[in-house]
C-alpha positions as CSV (number, residue, x, y, z in Angstrom):
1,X,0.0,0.0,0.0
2,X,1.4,3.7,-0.9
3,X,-0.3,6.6,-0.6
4,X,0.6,10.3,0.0
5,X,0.2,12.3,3.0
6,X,-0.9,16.3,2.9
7,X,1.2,18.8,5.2
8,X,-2.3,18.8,7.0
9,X,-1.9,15.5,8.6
10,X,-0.7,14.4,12.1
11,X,2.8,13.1,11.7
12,X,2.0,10.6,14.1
13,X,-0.3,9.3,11.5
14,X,2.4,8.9,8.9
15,X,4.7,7.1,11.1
16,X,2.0,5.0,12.7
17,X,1.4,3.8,8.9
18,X,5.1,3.3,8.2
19,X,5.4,1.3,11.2
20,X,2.6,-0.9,9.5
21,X,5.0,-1.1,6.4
22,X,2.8,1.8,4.4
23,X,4.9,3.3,1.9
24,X,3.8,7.6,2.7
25,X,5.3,10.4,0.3
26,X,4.9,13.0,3.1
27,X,4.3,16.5,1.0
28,X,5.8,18.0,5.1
29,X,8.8,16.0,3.7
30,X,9.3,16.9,0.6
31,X,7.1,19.8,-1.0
32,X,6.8,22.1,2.5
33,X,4.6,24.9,1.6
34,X,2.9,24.0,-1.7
35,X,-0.4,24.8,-2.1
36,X,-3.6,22.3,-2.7
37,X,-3.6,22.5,-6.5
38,X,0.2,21.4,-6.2
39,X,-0.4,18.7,-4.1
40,X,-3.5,17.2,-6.2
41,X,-1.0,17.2,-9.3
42,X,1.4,15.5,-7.3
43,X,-1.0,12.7,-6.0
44,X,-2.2,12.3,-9.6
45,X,0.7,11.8,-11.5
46,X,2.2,9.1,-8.6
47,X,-1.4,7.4,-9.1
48,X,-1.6,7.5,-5.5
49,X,-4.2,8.4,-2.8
50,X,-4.3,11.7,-0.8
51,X,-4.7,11.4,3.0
52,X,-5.7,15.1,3.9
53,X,-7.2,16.9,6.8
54,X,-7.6,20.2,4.9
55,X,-11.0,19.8,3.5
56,X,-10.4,22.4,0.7
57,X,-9.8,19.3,-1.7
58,X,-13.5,18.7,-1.6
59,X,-13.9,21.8,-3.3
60,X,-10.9,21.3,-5.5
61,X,-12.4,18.0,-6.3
62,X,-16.8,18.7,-6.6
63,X,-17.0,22.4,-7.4
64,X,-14.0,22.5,-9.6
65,X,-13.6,19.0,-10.8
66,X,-10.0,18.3,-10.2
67,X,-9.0,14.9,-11.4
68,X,-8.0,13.0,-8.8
69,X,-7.3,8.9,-7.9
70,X,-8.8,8.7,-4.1
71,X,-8.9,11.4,-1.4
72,X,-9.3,10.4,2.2
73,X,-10.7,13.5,4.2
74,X,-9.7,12.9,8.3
75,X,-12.0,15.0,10.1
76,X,-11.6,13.3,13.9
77,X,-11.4,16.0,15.5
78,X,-13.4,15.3,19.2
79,X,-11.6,12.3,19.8
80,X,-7.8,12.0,21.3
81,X,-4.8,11.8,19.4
82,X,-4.1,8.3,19.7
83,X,-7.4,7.0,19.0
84,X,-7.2,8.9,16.1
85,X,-4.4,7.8,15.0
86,X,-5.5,4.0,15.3
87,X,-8.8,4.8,13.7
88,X,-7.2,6.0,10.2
89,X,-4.6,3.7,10.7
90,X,-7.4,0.5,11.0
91,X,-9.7,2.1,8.4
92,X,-6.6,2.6,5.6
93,X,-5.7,-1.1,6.3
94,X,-9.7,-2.3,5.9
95,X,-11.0,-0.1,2.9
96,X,-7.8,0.8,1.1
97,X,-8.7,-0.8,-1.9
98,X,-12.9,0.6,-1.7
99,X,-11.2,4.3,-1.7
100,X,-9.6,4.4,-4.9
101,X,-10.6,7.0,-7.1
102,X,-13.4,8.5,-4.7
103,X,-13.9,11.1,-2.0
104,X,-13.9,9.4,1.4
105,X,-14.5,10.9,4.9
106,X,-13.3,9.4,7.9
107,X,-15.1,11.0,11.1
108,X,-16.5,9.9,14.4
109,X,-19.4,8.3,12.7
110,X,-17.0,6.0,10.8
111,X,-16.5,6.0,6.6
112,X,-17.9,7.6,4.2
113,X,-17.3,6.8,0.7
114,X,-18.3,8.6,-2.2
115,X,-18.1,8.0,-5.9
């Protein structure tokens, strides 16, 4: 599994998933300071999934149809750190495959996916 992780999300996610042998371009890593447009191109062209908190790539991706190949929208946040953590972590490992290409929200209610 490989996806890439937005500047947006908890670093304890993207080491809690490399720990789980998750291969994570980290845009913190490696594009620091981009903005959303940058980062949606950068997703696309490695054919990977976006794990984001920032929920501006729903409107890059409905109201401005920005091609995309999966975005995972983390919004968790009334729950503690490491529970949050372990939820996307558990979810990623379950559904990975069901997120491909499509919008998906992961929040205290559990997973949305949409086409």
């Amino acid at each position: 599994m490989e996806i890439i992780a937005d500047e947006s999300v908890d670093f304890g996610i993207i080491r809690a998933l490399r720990k789980g042998n998750v291969a994570v371009y980290s845009i913190l890593e490696n594009n620091s300071g981009i903005d959303d447009v940058e980062v949606l191109k950068i997703a696309v062209n490695k054919k990977l999934l976006l794990l984001t908190e920032d929920k501006d790539f729903g409107e890059l991706t409905y109201r401005l149809q920005k091609e995309h190949k999966g975005i995972i929208l983390i919004r968790l946040m009334k729950i503690p750190r490491t529970e949050r953590i372990i939820t996307v972590v558990n979810v990623l490992n379950k559904y990975f495959s069901d997120m491909k290409n499509k919008f998906s929200v992961i929040d205290e209610k559990g997973l949305r996916i949409k086409a």
